[in-house]
C-alpha positions as CSV (number, residue, x, y, z in Angstrom):
1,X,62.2,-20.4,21.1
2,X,60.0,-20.6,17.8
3,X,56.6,-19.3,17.5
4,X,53.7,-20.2,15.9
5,X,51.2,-17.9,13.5
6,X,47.7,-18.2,14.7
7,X,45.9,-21.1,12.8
8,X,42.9,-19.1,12.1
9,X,42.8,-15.4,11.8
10,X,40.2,-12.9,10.6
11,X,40.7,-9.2,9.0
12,X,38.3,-6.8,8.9
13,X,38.4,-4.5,6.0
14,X,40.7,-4.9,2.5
15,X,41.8,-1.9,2.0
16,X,45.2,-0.7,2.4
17,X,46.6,-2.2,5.5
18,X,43.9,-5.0,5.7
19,X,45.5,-6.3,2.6
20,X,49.4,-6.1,4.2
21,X,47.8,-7.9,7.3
22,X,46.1,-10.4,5.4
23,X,49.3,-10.9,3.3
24,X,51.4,-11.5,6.9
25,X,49.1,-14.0,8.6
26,X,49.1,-15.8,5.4
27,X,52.5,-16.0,4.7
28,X,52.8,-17.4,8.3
29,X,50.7,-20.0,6.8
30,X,47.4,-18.6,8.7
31,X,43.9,-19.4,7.4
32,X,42.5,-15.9,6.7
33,X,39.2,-14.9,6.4
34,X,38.7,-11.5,5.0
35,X,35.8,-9.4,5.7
36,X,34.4,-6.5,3.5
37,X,31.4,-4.8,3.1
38,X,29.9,-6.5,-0.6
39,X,30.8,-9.5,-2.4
40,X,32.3,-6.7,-5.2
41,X,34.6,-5.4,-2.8
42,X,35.8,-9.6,-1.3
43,X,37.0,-9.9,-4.6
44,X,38.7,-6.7,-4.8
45,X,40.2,-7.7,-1.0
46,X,41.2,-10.6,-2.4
47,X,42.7,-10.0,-5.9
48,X,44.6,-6.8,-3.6
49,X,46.4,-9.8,-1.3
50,X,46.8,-12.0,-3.9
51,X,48.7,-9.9,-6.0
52,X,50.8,-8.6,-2.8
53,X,51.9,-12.1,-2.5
54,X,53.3,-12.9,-6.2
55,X,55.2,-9.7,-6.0
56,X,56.8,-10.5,-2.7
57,X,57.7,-13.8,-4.6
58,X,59.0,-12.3,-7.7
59,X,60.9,-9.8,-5.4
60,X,62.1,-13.0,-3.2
61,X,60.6,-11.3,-0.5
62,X,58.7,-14.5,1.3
63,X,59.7,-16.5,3.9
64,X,61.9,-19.9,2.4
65,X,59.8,-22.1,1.1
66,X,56.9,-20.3,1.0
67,X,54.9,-20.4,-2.5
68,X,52.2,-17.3,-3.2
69,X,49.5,-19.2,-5.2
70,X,49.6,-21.5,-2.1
71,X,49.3,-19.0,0.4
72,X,46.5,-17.3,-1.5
73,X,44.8,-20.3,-1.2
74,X,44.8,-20.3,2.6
75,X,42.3,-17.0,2.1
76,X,38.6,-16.5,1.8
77,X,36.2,-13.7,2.7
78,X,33.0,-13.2,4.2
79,X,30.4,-10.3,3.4
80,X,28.8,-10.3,7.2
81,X,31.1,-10.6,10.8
82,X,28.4,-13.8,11.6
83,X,30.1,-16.3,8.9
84,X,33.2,-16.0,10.6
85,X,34.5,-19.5,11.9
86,X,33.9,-19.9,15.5
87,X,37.2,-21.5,15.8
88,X,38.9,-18.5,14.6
89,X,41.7,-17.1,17.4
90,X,42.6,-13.7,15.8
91,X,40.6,-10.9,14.4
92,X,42.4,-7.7,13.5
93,X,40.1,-4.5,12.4
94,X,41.7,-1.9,9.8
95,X,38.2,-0.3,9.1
96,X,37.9,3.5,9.8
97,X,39.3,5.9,12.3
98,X,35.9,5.6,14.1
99,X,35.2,4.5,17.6
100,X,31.5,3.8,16.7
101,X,32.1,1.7,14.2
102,X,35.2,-0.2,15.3
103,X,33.4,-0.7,18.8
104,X,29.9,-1.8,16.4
105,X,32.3,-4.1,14.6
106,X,33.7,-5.7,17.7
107,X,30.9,-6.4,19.3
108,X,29.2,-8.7,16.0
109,X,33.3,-10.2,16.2
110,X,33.4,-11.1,19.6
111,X,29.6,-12.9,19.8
112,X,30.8,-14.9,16.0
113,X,34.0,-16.0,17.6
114,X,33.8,-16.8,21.3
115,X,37.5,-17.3,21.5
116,X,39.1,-15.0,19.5
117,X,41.8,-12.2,20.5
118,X,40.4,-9.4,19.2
119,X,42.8,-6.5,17.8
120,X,42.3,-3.1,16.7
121,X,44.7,-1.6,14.4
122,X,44.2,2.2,15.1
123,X,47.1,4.0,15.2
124,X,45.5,6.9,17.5
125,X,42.1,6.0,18.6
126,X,41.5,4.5,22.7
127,X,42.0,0.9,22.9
128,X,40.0,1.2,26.0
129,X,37.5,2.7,24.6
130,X,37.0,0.5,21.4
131,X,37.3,-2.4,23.8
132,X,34.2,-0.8,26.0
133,X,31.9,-4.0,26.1
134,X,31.5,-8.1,27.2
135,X,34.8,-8.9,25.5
136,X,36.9,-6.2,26.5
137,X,39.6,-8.6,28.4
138,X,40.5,-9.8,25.1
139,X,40.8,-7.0,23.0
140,X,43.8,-5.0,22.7
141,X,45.9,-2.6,20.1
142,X,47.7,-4.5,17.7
143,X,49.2,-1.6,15.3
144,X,50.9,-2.6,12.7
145,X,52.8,-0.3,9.8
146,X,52.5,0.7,6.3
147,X,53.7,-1.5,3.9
148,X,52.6,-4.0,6.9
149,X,54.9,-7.3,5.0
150,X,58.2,-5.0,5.1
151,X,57.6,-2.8,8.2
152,X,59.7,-4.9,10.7
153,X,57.6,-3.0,14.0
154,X,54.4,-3.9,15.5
155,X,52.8,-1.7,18.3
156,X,50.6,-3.8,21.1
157,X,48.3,-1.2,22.9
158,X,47.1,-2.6,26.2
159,X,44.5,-1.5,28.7
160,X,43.8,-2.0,32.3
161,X,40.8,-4.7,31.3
162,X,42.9,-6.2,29.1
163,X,43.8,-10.0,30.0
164,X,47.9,-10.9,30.8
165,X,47.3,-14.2,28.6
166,X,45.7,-12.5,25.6
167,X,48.9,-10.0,25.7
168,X,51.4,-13.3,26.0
169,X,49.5,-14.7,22.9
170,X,49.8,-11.6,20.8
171,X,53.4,-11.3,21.2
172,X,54.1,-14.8,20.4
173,X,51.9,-14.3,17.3
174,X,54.1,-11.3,16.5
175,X,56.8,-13.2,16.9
176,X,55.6,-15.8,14.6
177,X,54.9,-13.1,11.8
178,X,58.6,-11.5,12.0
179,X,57.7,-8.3,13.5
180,X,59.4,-6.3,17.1
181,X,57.2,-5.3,19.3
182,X,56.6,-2.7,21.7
183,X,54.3,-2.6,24.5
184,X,52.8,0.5,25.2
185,X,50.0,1.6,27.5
186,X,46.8,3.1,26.1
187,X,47.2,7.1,25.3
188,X,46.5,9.2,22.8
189,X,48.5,8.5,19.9
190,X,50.4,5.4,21.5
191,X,54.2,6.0,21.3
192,X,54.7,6.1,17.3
193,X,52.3,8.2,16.4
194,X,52.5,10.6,18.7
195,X,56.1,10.7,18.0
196,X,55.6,10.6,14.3
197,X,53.0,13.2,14.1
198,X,54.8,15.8,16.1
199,X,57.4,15.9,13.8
200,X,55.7,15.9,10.5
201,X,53.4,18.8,11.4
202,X,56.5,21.0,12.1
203,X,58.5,19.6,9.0
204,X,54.0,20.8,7.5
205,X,54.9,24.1,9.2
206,X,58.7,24.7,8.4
207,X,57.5,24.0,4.4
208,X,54.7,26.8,5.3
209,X,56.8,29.0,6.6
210,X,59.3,28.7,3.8
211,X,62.5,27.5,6.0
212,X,63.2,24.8,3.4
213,X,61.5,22.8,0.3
214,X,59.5,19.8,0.8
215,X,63.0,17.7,-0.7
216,X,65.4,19.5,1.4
217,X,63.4,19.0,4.5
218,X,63.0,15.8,4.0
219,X,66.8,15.2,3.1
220,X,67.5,16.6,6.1
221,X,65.7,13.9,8.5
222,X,67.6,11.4,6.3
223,X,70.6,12.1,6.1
224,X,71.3,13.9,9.1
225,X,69.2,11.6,11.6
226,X,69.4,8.3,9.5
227,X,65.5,8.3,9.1
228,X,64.6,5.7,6.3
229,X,62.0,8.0,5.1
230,X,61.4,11.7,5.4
231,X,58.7,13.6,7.3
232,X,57.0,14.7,4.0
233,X,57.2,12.2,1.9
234,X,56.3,9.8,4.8
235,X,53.1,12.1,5.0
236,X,52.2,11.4,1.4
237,X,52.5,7.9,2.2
238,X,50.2,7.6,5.0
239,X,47.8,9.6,3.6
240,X,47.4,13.4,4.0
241,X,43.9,12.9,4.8
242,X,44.5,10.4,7.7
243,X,47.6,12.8,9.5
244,X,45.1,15.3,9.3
245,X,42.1,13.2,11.0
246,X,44.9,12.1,13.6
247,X,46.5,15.3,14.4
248,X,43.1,16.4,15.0
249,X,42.6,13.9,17.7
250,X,45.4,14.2,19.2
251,X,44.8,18.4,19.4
252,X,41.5,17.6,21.1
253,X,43.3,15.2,23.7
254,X,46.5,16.7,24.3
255,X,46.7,20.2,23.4
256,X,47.2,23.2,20.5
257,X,50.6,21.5,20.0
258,X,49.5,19.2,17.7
259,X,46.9,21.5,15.9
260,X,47.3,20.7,12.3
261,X,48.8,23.5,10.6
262,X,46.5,25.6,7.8
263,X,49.0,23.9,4.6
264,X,47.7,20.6,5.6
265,X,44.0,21.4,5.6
266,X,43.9,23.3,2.6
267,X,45.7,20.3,0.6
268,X,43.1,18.0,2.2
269,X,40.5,20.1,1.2
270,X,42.0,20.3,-2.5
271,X,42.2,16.3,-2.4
272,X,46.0,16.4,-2.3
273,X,45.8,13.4,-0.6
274,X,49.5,12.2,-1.1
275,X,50.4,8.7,-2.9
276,X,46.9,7.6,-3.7
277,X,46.0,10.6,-5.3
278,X,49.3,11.2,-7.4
279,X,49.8,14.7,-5.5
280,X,50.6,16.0,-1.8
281,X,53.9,17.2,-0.9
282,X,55.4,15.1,-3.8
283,X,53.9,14.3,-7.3
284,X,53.9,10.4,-7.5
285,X,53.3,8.4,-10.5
286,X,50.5,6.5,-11.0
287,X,50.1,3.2,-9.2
């Protein structure tokens, strides 16, 4: 059975993984409408995806037949949630770790586009929650992974107001962008990051402790268990910053065990921030 990519899809915020989403939907041959907060930062959003997409090319990494400056053409952006299209039947949010805003965001979304399925790609935060409001019966988890157009996994978070048919469409749309996906029922920290986070705080915590370096650690989760990526390095990745934010969530929901260890804070709090800033548990080269 073949699937098809929505025809019209919004994402809300550029940045990091509302670039890789954008990228996805338009390689699909979506129309995709980004939204940011300024007409400085569209073009930012904008020049981010586009230049995504000619890599992917250069790298053969789109689909067959698929051309980049063609695809890039398929993508506009919008400075306020009320010029969205009214015919648009996606809108995926990668804006903050925030309930407030995501639910404030939603809410201007779901009144500009009547129709739309309306996604949230927190990796930690209550879908039910976030969907709290007129539209929630069409608003669901839709968490996708970092880099978004080469991470083959897509998490859909579901809720008990959540419609069956809104569900059925976002798998087929998954489907139609070349990503597996789970299903998982709205908890703290879903499956994968729940998962993920345990075991990079104690890989944090075995570095603190001095049972290994950062590299050996790390070595050990890939060779030994066949992870792609180690706990550390994955970490830097991510974004020390955001596992810190997370792991403090999930300490509040579900216990000390996840309590982010002391290492982590203080490299927060030095701005060792992983990839983006050059340093965290690795030194990284300028992007």
């Amino acid at each position: 059975m073949s699937f098809s990519a929505p025809a019209r899809a919004a994402v809300i915020g550029g940045g990091t993984m509302g670039a890789g989403i954008a990228h996805v939907l338009l390689a699909a041959g979506t129309r995709v409408t980004v939204v940011e907060a300024d007409a400085d930062r569209c073009a930012a959003a904008r020049n981010t995806v586009t230049t995504s997409l000619l890599k992917a090319q250069e790298r053969g990494k789109l689909p067959a037949g698929v051309d980049a400056e063609a695809c890039a053409r398929l993508m506009d952006s919008v400075d306020d949630l009320s010029l969205l299209s009214p015919e648009t039947e996606l809108i995926v949010e990668a804006v903050p770790e925030r309930v407030d805003l995501k639910r404030q965001v939603f809410a201007a979304a779901a009144a500009a586009c009547p129709r739309a399925v309306l996604a949230s790609n927190t990796s930690s935060l209550s879908i039910a929650a976030i969907a709290a409001g007129p539209a929630a019966e069409r608003t669901l988890g839709m968490h996708f992974f970092n880099p978004v157009p080469a991470q083959p996994l897509l998490e859909l978070v579901t809720h008990e107001g959540l419609a069956e048919s809104c569900l059925t469409q976002a798998k087929d749309w998954a489907e139609a962008l070349g990503k597996t996906v789970i299903v998982v029922r709205d908890s703290p920290g879903f499956a994968t990051s729940r998962l993920g986070v345990a075991v990079g705080l104690e890989a944090i915590r075995m570095l603190e402790e001095g049972v290994a370096g950062a590299e050996d650690i790390d070595t050990g989760m890939t060779l030994g268990y066949r992870w792609p990526m180690g706990p550390l390095k994955l970490t830097d990745l991510v974004g020390l910053d955001v596992r810190l934010a997370i792991a403090e969530h999930l300490a509040a929901e579900l216990g000390p065990r996840f309590e982010p260890p002391r290492l982590l804070r203080d490299k927060v709090a030095r701005g060792e921030l992983g990839r983006k800033t050059g340093q965290g548990f690795f030194t990284w080269p300028p992007a």
